[in-house]
C-alpha positions as a Markdown table, in Angstrom:
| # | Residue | x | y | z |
|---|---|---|---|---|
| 1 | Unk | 0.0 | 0.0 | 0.0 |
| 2 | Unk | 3.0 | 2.5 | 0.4 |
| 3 | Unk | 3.7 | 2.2 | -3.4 |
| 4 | Unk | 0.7 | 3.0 | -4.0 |
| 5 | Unk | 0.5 | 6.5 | -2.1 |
| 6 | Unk | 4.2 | 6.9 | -3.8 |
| 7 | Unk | 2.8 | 6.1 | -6.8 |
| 8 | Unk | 0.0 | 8.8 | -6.4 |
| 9 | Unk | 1.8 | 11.3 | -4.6 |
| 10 | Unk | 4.3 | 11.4 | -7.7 |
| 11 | Unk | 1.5 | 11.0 | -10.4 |
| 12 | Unk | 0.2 | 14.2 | -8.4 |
| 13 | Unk | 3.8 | 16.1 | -8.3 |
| 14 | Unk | 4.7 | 16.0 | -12.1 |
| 15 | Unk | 1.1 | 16.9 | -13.2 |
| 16 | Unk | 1.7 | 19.7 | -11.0 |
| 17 | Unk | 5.1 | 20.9 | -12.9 |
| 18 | Unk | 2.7 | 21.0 | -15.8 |
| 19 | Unk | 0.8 | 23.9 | -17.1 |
| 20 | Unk | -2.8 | 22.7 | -18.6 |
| 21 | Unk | -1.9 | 23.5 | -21.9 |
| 22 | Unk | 1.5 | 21.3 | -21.3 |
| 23 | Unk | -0.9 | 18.6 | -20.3 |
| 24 | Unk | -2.8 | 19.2 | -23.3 |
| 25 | Unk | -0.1 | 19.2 | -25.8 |
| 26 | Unk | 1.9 | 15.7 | -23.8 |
| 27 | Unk | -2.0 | 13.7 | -24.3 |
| 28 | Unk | -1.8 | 15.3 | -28.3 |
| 29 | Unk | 1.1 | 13.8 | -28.8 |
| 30 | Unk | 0.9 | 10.3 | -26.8 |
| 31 | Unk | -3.0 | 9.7 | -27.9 |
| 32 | Unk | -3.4 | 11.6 | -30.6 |
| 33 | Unk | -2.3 | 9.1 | -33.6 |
| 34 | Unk | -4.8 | 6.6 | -32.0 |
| 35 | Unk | -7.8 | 8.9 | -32.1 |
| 36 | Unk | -7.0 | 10.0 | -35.1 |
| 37 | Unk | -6.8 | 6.2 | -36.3 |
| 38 | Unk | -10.1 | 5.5 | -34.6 |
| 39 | Unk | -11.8 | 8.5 | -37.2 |
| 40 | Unk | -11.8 | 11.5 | -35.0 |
| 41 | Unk | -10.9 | 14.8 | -35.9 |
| 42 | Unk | -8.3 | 16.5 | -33.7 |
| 43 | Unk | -10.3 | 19.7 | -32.4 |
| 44 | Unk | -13.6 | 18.0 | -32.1 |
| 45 | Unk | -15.2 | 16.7 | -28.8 |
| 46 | Unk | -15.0 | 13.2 | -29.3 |
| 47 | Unk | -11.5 | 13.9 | -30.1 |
| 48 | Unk | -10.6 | 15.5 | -27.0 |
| 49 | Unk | -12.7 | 13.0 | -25.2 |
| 50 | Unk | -10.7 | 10.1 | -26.7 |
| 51 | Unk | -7.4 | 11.6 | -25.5 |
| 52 | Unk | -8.6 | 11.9 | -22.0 |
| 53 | Unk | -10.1 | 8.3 | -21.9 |
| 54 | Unk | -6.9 | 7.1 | -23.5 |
| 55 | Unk | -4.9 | 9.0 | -20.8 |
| 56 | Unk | -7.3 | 7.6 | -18.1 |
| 57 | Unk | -6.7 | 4.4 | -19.2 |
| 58 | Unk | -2.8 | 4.8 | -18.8 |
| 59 | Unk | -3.2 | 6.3 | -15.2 |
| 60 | Unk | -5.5 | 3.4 | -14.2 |
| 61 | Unk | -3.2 | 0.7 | -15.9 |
| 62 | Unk | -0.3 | 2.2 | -14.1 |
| 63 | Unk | -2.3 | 2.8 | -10.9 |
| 64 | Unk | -3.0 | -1.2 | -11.0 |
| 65 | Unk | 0.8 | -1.8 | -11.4 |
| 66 | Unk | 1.6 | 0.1 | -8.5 |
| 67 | Unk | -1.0 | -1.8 | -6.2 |
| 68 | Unk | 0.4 | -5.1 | -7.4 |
| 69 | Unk | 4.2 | -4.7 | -6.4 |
């Protein structure tokens, strides 16, 4: 259980050295050539909710890795 607060508290420390449009820009270019693949167009709603389902994914996959060690 203490990797997981580690896991968190760190997940919560480098998303706070970002600015939102950082953020925004580091999801465009990890998810982006996925959603694009998957027909969205990059501006659109279902677009941008792609990216963040994507990056929830991630966070919840790397979440689960963290619980198991």
């Amino acid at each position: 259980m203490d990797n997981l607060a580690r896991y968190i508290g760190l997940a919560f420390f480098l998303s706070a050295c970002m600015t939102p449009q950082q953020r925004a820009e580091r999801m465009e270019l990890d998810y982006g050539p996925q959603c694009r693949k998957l027909g969205h167009s990059p501006g659109s709603e279902p677009y941008r909710r792609c990216l963040q389902s994507l990056h929830n994914v991630d966070v919840s996959e790397g979440l689960l890795h963290a619980m198991s060690l």
